[in-house]
C-alpha positions in Angstrom: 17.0 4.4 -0.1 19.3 3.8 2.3 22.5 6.0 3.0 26.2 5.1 2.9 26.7 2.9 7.1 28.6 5.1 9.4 26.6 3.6 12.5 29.0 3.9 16.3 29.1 1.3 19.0 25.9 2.6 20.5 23.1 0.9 17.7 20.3 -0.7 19.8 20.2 -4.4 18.5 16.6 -4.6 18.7 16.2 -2.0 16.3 18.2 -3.5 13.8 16.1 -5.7 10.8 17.0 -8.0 7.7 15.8 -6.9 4.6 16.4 -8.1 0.7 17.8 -5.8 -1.8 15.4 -3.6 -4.0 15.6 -3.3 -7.5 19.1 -2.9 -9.9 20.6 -0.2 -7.9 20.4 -1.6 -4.6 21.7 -4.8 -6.3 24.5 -2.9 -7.7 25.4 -1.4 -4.3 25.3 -4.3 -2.4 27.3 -6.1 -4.8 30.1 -3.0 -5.0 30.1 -2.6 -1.0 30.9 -6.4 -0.7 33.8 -6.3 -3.5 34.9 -3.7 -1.2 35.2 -5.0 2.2 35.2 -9.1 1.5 38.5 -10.4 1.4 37.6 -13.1 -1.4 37.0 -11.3 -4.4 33.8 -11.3 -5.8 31.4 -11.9 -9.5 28.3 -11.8 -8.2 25.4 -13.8 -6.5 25.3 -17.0 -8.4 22.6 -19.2 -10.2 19.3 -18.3 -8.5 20.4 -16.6 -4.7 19.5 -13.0 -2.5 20.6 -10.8 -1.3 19.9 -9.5 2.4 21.0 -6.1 4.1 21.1 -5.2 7.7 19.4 -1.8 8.3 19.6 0.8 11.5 17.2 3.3 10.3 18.5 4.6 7.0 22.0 2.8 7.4 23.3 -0.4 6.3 25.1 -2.5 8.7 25.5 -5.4 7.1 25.4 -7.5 4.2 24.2 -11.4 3.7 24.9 -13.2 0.4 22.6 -16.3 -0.1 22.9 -18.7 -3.3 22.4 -22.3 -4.1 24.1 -25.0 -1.9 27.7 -26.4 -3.0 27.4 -28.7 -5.4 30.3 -31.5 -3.6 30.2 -31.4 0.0 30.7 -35.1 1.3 30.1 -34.1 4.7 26.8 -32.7 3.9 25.6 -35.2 1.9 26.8 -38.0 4.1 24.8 -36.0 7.1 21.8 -35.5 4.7 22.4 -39.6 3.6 20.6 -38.9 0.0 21.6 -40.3 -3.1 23.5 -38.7 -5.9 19.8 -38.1 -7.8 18.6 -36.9 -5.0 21.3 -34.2 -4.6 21.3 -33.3 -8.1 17.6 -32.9 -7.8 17.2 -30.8 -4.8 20.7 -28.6 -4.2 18.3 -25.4 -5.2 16.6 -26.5 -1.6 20.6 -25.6 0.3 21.2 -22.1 0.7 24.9 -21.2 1.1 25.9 -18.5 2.6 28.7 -17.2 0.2 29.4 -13.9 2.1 28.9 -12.3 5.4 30.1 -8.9 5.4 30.0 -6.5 9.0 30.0 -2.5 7.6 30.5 -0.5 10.8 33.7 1.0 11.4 34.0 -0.4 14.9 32.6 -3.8 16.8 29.0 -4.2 17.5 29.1 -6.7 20.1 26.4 -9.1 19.4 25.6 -7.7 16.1 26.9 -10.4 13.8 24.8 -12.6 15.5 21.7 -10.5 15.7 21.9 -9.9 12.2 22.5 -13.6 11.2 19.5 -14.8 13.4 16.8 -12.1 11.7 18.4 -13.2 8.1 17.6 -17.2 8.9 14.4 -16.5 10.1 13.0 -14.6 7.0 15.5 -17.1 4.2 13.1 -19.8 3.6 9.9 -17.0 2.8 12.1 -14.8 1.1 13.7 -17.8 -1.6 10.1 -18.7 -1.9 8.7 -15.2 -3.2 11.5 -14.7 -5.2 11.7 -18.0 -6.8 9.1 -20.1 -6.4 10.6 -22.9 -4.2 11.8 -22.5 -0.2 14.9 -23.2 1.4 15.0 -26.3 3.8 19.0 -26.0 4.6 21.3 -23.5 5.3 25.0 -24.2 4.8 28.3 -22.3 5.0 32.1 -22.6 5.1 34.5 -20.9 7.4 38.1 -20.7 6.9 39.8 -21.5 10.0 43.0 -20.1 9.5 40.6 -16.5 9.7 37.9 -17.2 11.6 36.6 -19.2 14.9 32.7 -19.1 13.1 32.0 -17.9 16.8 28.8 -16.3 15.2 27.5 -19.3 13.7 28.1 -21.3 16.8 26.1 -18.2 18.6 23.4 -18.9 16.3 22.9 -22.9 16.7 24.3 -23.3 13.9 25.4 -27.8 13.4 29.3 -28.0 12.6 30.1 -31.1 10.6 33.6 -31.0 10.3 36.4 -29.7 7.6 36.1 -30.1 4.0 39.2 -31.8 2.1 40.7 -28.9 0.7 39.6 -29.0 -2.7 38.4 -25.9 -5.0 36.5 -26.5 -8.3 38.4 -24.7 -11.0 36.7 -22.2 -13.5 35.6 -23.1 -16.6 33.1 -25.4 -18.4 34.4 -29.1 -17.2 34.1 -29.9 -13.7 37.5 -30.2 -12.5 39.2 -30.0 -8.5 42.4 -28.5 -7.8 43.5 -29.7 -3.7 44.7 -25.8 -2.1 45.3 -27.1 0.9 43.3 -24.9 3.1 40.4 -26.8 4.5 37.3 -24.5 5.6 34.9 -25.8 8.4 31.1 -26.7 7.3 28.5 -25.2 9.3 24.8 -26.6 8.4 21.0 -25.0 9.9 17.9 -26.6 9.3 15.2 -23.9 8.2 12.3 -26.1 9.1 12.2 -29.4 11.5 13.1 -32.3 9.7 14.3 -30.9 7.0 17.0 -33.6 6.4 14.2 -36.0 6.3 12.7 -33.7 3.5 15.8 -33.5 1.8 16.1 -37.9 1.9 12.3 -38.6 1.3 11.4 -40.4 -1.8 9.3 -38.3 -3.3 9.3 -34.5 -3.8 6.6 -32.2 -3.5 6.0 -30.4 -7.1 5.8 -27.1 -5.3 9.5 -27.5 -4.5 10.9 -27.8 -8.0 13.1 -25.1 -9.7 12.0 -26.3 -13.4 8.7 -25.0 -12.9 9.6 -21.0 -12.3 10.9 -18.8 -15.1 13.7 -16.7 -14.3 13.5 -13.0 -13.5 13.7 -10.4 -16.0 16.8 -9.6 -17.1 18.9 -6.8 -17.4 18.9 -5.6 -21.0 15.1 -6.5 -21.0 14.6 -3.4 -18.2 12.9 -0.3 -19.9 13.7 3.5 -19.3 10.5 6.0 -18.4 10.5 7.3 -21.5 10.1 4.1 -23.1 7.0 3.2 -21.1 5.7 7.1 -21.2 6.0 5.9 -25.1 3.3 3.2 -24.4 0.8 5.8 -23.2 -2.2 5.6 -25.7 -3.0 8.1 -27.8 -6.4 9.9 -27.5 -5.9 13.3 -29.8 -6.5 13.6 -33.1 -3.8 14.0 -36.1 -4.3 17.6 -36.9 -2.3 20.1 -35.6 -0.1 17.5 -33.3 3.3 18.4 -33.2 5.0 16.7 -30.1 4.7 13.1 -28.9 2.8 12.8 -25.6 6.2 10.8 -24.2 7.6 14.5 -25.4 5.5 16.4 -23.4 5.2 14.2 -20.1 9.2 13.4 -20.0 9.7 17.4 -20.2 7.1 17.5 -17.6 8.4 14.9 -15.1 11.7 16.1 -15.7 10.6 19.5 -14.9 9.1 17.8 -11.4 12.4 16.1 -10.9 14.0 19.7 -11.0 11.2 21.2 -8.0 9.1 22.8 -11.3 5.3 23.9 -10.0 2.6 23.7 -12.3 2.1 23.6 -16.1 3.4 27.4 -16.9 6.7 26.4 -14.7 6.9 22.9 -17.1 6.9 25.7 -20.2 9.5 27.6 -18.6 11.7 24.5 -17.6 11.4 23.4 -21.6 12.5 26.9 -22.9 15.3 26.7 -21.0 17.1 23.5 -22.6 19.2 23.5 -25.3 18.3 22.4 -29.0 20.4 18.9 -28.4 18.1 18.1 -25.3 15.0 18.9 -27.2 16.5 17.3 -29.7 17.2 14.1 -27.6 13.3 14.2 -26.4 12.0 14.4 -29.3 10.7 17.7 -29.6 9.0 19.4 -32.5 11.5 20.7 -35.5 10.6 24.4 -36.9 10.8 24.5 -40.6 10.4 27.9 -40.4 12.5 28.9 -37.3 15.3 26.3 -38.3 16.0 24.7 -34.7 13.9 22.3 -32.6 11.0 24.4 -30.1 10.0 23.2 -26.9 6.0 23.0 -26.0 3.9 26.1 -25.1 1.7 26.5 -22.1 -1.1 25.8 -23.8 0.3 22.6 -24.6 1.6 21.3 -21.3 -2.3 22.4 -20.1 -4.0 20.6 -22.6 -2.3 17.2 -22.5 -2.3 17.5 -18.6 -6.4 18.2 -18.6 -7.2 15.8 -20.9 -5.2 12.8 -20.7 -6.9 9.9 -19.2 -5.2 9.7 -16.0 -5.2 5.9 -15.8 -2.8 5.3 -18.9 -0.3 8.1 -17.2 -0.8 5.8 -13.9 0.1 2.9 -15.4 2.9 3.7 -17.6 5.3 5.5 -14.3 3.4 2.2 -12.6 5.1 0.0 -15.3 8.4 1.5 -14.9 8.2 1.6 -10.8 7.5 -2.1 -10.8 11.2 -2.5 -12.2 12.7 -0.9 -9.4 10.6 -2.8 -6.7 10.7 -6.3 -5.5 7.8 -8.5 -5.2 7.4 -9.1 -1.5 8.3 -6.0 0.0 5.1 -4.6 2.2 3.0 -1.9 1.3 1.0 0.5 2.8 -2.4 2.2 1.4 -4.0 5.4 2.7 -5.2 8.3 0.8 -4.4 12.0 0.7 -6.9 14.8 -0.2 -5.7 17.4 -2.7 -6.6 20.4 -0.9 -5.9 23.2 -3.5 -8.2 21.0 -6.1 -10.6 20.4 -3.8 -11.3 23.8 -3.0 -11.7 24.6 -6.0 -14.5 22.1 -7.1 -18.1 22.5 -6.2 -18.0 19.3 -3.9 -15.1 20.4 -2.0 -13.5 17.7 -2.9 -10.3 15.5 -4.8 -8.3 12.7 -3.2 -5.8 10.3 -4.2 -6.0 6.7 -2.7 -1.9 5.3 -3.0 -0.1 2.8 -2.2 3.7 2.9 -1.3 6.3 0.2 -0.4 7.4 0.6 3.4 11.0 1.1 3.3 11.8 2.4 -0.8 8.7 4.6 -0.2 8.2 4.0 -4.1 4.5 4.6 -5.1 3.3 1.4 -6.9 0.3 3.0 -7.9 -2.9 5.7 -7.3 -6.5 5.7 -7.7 -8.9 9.0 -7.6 -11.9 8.8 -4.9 -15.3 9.0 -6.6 -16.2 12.1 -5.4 -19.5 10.6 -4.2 -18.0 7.7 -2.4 -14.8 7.4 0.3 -11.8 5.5 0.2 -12.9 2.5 0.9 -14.1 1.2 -2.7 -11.1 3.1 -4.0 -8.4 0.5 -2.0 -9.8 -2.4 -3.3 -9.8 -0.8 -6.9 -6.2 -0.1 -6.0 -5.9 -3.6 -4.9 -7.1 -5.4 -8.0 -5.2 -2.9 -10.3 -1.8 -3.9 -8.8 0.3 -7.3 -8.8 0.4 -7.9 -4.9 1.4 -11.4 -5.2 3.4 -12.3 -1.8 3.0 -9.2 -0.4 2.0 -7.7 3.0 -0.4 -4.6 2.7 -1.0 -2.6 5.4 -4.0 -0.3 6.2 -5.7 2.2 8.8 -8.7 1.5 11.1 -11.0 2.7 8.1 -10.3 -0.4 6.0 -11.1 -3.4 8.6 -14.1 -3.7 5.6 -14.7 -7.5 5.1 -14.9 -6.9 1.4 -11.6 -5.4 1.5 -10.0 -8.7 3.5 -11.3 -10.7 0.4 -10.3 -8.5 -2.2 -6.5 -8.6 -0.8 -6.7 -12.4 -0.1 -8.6 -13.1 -3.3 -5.4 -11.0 -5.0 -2.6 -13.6 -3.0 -1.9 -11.1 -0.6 -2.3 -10.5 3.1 -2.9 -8.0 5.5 -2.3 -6.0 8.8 -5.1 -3.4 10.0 -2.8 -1.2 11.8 -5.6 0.1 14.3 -9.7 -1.1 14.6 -11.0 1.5 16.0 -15.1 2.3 16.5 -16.1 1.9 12.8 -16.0 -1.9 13.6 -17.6 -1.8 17.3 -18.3 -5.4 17.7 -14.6 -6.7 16.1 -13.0 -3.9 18.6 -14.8 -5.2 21.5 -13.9 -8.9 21.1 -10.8 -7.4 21.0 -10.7 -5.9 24.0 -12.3 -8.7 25.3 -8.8 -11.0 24.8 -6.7 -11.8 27.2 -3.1 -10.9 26.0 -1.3 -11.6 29.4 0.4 -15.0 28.8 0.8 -13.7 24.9 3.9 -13.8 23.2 5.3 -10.2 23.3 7.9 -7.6 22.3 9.1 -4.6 23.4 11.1 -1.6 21.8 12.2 1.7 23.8 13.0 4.9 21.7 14.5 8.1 22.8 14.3 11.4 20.9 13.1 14.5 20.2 12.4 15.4 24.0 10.5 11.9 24.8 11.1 8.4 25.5 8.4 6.1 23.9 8.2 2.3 24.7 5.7 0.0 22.5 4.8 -3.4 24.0 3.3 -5.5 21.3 1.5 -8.9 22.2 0.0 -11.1 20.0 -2.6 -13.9 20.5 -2.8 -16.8 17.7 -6.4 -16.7 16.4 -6.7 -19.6 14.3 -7.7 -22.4 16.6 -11.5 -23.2 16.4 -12.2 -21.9 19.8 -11.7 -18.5 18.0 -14.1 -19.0 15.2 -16.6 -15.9 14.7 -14.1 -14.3 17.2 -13.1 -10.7 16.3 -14.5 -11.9 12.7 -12.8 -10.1 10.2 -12.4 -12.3 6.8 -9.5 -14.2 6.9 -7.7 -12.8 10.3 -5.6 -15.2 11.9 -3.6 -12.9 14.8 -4.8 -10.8 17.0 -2.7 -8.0 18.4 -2.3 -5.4 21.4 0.2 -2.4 20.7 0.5 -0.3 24.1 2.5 2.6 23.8 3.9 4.8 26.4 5.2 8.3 25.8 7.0 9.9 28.3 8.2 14.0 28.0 11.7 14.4 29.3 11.2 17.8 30.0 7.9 17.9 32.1 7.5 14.1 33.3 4.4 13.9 31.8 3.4 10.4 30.8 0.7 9.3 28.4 -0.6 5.3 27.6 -2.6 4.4 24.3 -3.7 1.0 23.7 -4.2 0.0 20.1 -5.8 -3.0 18.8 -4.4 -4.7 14.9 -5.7 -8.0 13.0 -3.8 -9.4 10.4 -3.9 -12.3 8.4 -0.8 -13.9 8.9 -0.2 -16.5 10.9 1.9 -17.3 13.6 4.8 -18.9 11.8 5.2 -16.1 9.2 5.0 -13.0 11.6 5.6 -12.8 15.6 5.0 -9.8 18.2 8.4 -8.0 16.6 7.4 -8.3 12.9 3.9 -7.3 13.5 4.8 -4.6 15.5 7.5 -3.4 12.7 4.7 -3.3 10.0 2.1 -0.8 11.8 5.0 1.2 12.8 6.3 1.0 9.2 2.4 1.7 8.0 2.5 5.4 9.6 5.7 6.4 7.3 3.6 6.8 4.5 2.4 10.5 6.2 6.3 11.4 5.9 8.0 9.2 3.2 4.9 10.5 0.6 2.2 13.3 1.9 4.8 15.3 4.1 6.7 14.9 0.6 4.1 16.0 -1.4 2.9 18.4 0.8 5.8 20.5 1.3 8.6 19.7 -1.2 6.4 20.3 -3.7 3.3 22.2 -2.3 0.6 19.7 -3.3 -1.9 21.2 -0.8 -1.8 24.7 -2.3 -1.5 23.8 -5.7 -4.9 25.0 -7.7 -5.5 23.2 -10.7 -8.2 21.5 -10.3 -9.1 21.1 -14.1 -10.7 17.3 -15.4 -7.6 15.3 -15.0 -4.9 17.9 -13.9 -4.8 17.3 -10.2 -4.3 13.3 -10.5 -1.9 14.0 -13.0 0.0 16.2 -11.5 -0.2 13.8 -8.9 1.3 11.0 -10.7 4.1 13.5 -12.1 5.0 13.8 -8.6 4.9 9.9 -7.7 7.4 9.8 -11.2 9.7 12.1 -9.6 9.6 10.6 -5.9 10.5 7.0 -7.6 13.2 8.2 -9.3 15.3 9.9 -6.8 14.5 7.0 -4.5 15.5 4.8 -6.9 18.3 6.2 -7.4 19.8 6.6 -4.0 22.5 9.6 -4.1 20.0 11.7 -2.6 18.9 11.7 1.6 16.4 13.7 0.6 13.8 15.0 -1.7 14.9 18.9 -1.7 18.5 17.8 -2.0 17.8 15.9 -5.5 15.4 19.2 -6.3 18.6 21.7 -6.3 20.6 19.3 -8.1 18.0 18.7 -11.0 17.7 22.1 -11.3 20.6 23.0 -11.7 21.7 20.4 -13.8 18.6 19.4 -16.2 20.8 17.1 -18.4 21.0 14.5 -15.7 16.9 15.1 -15.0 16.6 14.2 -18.4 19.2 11.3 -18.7 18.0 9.3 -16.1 14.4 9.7 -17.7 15.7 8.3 -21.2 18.5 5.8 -19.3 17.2 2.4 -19.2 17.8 1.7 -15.1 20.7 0.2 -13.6 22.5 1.5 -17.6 
């Protein structure tokens, strides 16, 4: 999640990228940063809109509002020339830009712009994963007693003259009050001829708004305990005294809090007081008069025995509601070390995957012990809704079953790297010409080094290509050079990497491609560094049945919910906190989000 923007003059534009809001509590903050800094007040995105942030790394420099086009607007309409049907038919097709909002303390020359230009660019895909329908028109107003719109004019952006003055005044009827302060219409077509689209006679059924149901709403959203309720259960009657949403909201809230292991879980429940068990539902002693919390034995049984699958899709269930459904996601798999020591095979992986930039985990599968990871991604795949989205994957999964599995699921992908498992594909790779390709180039300097990537990209989907570099559904080919030079010694190093994906040209260039296979490799620090370390995955040795994965997933629970909620910059921060405070682990267990 990202932190509060207190970015300085010196932000590299090419760095910067346009992303929409994920899940309630980004929503929320978006919506209470531009209250704060927008000079018009401010209730809220309207009808069915988005909303886009500008990020630097983990800052946000900007915000975009986008909702449907104004419903009068005579110069628009007369540029458009469509008929009053027409307009009412097709005004979800207008975007208006309703707010523009700049966060950094000082001027970013340029940045305004910058920002603007990435937000057009990704408008029309991102109206159409979130509701069905794309955007053919951008419009927006600027008050020119304020502003020059020097940014819009920096962006091509069509002026078509001053409105009339009029502002519709709130409440049910449709009335106009003249203010006297006439705003400037600026217009940008998304696609070529998209005024002709907007004026043609008929209009394709893929572009109408009756056809999508709205997103789920608000009240409708459920807490984690709620879906840890839905988890079936599999013990019998006798001698059962706490729920199982008991016992695993005790034990996530015990992960939330940095907690190891099931005898830790025991100690974190003996430590709460008789209104939090109470408040979890927790067994009631006759005997002892007061409410007990779970033994070890307890905590070890239910973790052993549960079928990991229902504990994976219940924290899977209640994840989802804090994602969005076209963010990319990366899939790579981790091996348990402490477990797999400990078994006879030597061995216990998880297969996950995680969404780039939330670094939420959407969802795990175990390796078969006899197999690899390869099988496991597509069961992955065809276990989660990836519907729109980009999925991202190392050299090992450039598996022509897998490129149908993710197509056949609506999704597409990038291979970060094809490397030697896929000789032939890597050689007709090689084999390109990428000199007259369409390229990008970013230059980093940290830690001791400067590092410049050169990304060039070759469209692969004329038939001049066919059985070229033949991997199931490719369409792009692309060349990622990178060049590492150390400040200290002058030693310089150049590695040449090879990616297919199956997007086309007009959905990703040279600098989106190249953001997604650098965004791929964060999955080693935004989830096994995490697990790792901050809560010493590797050198954890329960290796019982079902204890590792479920151990695992208690740890994806935990991870979701202090990136979901966004106080924290980091994961050992949110530990402290949670342990010293394990009301507020609990309460934002049993809080419905975004309550």
């Amino acid at each position: 999640m990202a932190t509060l923007p207190i970015p300085d003059s010196s932000i590299d534009l090419r760095e910067v990228t346009v992303r929409p809001t994920w899940g309630a509590r980004e929503h929320r903050r978006w919506d209470r940063l531009v209250e704060e800094h927008h000079y018009l007040r401010f209730h809220g995105v309207i009808g069915k809109g988005l909303r886009h942030v500008a990020v630097h790394g983990e800052s946000w420099l900007a915000l975009i509002g986008w909702q449907p086009g104004a419903f009068k607007l005579g110069a628009r309409d007369r540029w458009i020339g469509w008929s009053a049907e027409q307009q009412f038919q097709r005004l979800h097709l207008i975007a208006n830009n309703s707010r523009f909002v700049i966060l950094t303390p000082e001027r970013v020359p340029n940045l305004a712009s910058r920002v603007l230009g990435l937000s057009l660019r990704r408008l029309s895909q991102d109206m159409h994963a979130a509701h069905g329908y794309p955007a053919l028109l951008a419009e927006t107003f600027v008050d020119v007693s304020r502003f020059a719109g020097t940014c819009y004019r920096a962006a091509n952006w069509r002026s078509l003259g001053l409105t009339r003055g009029f502002a519709r005044e709130p409440g049910g009827a449709a009335r106009w009050r003249h203010h006297g302060q006439p705003k400037e219409v600026f217009v940008f077509e998304l696609t070529d001829g998209a005024t002709e689209a907007l004026s043609q006679t008929e209009m394709p059924a893929n572009w109408s708004a009756e056809q999508h149901t709205e997103p789920m709403a608000a009240p409708r959203l459920r807490s984690l305990f709620e879906c840890l309720g839905e988890v079936p259960e599999y013990r019998h009657a006798r001698g059962k005294r706490y729920a199982l949403n008991t016992i695993l909201t005790l034990a996530v809230a015990a992960r939330l809090a940095g907690y190891r292991g099931v005898n830790a879980f025991a100690q974190f429940a003996a430590l709460l007081s008789q209104d939090q068990l109470k408040a979890v539902g927790a067994f009631w002693s006759p005997s002892k008069q007061r409410y007990t919390p779970p033994a070890i034995t307890t905590f070890h049984n239910v973790l052993a025995a549960l079928p990991p699958e229902t504990l994976d899709n219940a924290v899977g269930q209640w994840t989802a509601q804090q994602s969005t459904a076209h963010a990319p996601v990366a899939v790579d798999g981790k091996d348990l070390r402490g477990a797999s020591r400990q078994t006879e095979d030597g061995r216990r992986m998880m297969v996950a995957a995680v969404e780039h930039d939330s670094g939420l985990i959407l969802g795990q599968v175990e390796v078969d012990s006899k197999s690899n990871e390869i099988p496991a991604v597509r069961e992955l795949s065809s276990s989660l809704d990836l519907t729109g989205r980009i999925v991202t994957m190392d050299a090992m999964h450039a598996q022509q079953e897998t490129a149908r599995c993710l197509l056949g699921r609506r999704a597409d992908y990038v291979v970060s790297a094809v490397k030697d498992n896929q000789e032939t594909i890597l050689e007709d790779l090689k084999a390109i010409d990428f000199s007259d390709a369409a390229w990008h180039e970013t230059v980093d300097k940290g830690h001791g080094r400067i590092e410049r990537r050169r990304c060039a990209v070759v469209d692969l989907s004329a038939a001049e290509w066919d059985g070229y570099a033949n991997l199931h559904g490719r369409r792009q080919a692309v060349r990622i050079e990178r060049e590492r030079e150390i400040l200290k010694t002058g030693k310089r190093s150049i590695e040449v990497a090879y990616s297919l994906t199956s997007l086309g040209a007009d959905r990703a260039g040279p600098e989106e491609l190249l953001a997604l296979v650098r965004n791929h490799w964060h999955i080693e620090n935004r989830l096994h560094y995490v697990r790792d370390f901050t809560y010493d995955e590797d050198r954890c040795r329960a290796y019982v049945r079902h204890m590792p994965r479920n151990l695992a997933c208690l740890t994806n629970a935990a991870i979701a919910i202090v990136r979901s909620d966004g106080r924290f910059r980091y994961l050992p921060e949110a530990n402290r906190h949670y342990a010293a405070r394990a009301q507020d682990a609990l309460a934002v267990i049993l809080s419905t989000p975004g309550a």
